[in-house]
C-alpha positions in Angstrom: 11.4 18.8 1.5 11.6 15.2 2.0 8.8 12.2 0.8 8.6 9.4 3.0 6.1 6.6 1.9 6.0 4.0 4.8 5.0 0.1 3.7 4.1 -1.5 6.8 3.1 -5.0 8.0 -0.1 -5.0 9.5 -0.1 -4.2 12.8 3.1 -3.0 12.9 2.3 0.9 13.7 2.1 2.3 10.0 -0.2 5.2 10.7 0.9 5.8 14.3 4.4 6.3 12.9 3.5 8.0 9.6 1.7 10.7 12.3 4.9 11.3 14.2 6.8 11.6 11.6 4.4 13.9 10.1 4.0 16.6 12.9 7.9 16.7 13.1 8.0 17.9 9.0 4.6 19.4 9.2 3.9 17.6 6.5 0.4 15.6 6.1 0.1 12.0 6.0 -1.3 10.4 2.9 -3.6 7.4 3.8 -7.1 7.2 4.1 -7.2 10.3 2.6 -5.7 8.7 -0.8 -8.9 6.2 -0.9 -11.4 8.7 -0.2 -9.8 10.9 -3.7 -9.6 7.9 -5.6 -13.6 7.0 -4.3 -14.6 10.2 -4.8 -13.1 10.9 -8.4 -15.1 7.8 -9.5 -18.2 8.3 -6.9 -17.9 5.3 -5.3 -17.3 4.3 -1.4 -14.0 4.1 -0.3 -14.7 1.3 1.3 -15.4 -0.2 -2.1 -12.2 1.1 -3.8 -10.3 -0.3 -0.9 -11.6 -3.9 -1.4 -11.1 -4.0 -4.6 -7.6 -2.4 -4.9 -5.7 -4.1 -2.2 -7.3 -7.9 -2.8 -5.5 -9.7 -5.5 -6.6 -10.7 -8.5 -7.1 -14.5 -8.2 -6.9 -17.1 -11.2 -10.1 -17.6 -12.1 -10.5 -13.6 -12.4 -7.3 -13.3 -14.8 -8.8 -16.1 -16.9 -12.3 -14.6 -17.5 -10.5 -11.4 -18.6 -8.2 -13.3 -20.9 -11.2 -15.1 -22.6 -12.2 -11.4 -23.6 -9.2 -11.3 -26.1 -9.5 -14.5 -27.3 -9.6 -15.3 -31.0 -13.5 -15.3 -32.4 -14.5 -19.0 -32.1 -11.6 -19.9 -28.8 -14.1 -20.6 -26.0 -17.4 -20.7 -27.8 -20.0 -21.6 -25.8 -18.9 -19.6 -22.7 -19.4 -15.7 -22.0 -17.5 -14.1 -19.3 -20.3 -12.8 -16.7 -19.1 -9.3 -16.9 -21.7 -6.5 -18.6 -18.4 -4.9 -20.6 -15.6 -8.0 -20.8 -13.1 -5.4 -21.6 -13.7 -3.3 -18.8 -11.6 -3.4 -15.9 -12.7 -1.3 -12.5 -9.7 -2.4 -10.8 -7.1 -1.4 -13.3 -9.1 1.8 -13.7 -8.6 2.5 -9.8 -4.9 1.3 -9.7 -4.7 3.9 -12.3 -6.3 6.4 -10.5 -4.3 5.5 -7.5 -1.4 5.7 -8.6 -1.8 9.2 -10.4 -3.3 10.7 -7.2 0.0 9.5 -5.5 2.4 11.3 -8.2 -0.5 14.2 -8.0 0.5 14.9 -3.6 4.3 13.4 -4.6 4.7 16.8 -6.7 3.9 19.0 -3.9 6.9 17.2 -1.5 6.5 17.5 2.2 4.2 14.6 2.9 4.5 11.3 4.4 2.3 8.1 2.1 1.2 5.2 3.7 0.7 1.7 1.5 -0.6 1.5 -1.6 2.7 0.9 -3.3 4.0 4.5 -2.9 7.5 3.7 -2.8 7.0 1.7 -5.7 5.6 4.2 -8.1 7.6 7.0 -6.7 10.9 4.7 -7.0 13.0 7.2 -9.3 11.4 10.4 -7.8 14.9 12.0 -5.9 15.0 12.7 -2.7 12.4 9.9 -2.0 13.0 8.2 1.7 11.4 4.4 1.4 10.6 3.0 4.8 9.4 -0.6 6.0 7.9 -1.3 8.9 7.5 -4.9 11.0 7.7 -6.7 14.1 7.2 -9.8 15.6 4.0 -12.1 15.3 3.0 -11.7 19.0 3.6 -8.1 19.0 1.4 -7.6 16.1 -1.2 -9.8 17.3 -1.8 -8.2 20.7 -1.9 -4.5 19.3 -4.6 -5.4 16.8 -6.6 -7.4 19.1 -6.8 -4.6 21.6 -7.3 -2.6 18.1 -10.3 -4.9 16.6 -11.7 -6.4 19.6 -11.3 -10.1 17.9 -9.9 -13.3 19.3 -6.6 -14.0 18.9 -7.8 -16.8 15.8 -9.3 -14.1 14.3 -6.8 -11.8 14.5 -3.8 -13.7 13.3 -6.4 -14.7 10.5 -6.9 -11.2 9.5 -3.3 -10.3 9.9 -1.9 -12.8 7.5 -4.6 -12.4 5.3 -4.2 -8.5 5.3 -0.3 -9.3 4.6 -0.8 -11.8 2.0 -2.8 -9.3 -0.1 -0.4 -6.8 0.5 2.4 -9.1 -0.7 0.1 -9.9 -3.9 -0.5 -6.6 -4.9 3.2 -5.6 -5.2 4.3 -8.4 -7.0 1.4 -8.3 -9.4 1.5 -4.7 -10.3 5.2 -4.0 -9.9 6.9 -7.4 -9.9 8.7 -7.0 -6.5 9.1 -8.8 -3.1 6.7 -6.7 -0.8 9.9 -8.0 1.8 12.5 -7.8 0.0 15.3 -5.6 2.0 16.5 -4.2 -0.9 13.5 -2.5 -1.7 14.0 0.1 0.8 16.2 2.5 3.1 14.9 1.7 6.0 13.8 -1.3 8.0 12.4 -0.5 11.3 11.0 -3.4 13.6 8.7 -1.9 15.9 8.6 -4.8 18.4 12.1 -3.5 19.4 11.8 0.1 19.6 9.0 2.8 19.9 6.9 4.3 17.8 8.5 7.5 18.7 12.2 5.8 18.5 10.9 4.6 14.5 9.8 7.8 14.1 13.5 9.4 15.0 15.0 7.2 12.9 12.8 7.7 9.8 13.3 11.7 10.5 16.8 11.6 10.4 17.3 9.2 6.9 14.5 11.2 5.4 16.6 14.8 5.9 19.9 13.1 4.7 18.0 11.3 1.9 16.8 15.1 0.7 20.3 16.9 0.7 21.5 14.2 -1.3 22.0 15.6 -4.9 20.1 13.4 -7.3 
């Protein structure tokens, strides 16, 4: 059975495709569902695991964490304000996230939304990697129908959601969130329907499992 992991631009439809898709392969959509394992294996909120996985790790951030490993007497007179220096929750819950995605991966037949999936399945055969997008204005008026913001503050969120997105692949994996290449399918819902996407992704997913590896 096929794996389909779906990266999506924000506002672009990811979960609204993901479920189409889905009910054709009676298969179940990994999403949400992948934060709330991750928050529960550590007994945190999902809502926390979420912020802190899919922000980036800013400059000032990577440079406390490399004054943990400095040689004794490099940057005396300044602690890192962190309890453990050496502990790192975020790598711990990349970690995590990334195993829970091999963990539903080895069972086939489901459909993974974000978190790098196609990234950290990249090798696995008969994987179907999809990207979704669409225009600015098409984005903007189906998530401020979605969030109830003004269209500022939607365009705000939006690129900021994006940006982090963007961040997160190239810091973990060293890739181009965008970059074509990266997948089999590009699908721009501002020209077709969810349900067209959803065809589409069906069709290159069942080729994409009877190829032999």
């Amino acid at each position: 059975m096929p794996i389909v992991t779906i990266s999506r631009e924000y506002g672009a439809g990811g979960s609204s495709v993901a479920g189409l898709v889905a009910a054709e392969l009676k298969a179940e959509v990994v999403d949400k569902k992948l934060v709330e394992e991750v928050a529960a294996r550590l007994s945190l909120r999902p809502s926390d695991v979420e912020a802190e996985i899919e922000r980036p790790r800013g400059l000032l951030e990577r440079l406390v964490r490399s004054f943990s490993v400095l040689e004794p007497g490099m940057g005396a007179g300044w602690q890192p304000p962190y309890p453990d220096p050496l502990y790192d929750p975020r790598k711990e819950m990349i970690g995590l996230t990334e195993s829970v995605i091999k963990e539903v991966a080895a069972g086939a037949n489901v459909v993974i939304v974000g978190r790098g999936a196609g990234f950290v399945l990249h090798d696995r055969p008969g994987l179907f990697r999809v990207f979704l997008r669409a225009p600015d204005a098409v984005k903007v008026e189906t998530l401020m129908a979605r969030l109830g913001l003004s269209e500022a503050e939607t365009r705000r969120k939006m690129h900021e959601t994006d940006s982090n997105r963007a961040a997160y692949i190239k810091q973990l994996y060293g890739h181009d969130w965008c970059d074509v290449s990266e997948y089999d399918l590009i699908v721009n819902t501002g020209r077709v329907s969810y349900e067209t996407a959803a065809a589409m992704i069906l069709d290159g997913a069942r080729d994409a499992a009877l190829t032999p590896a």
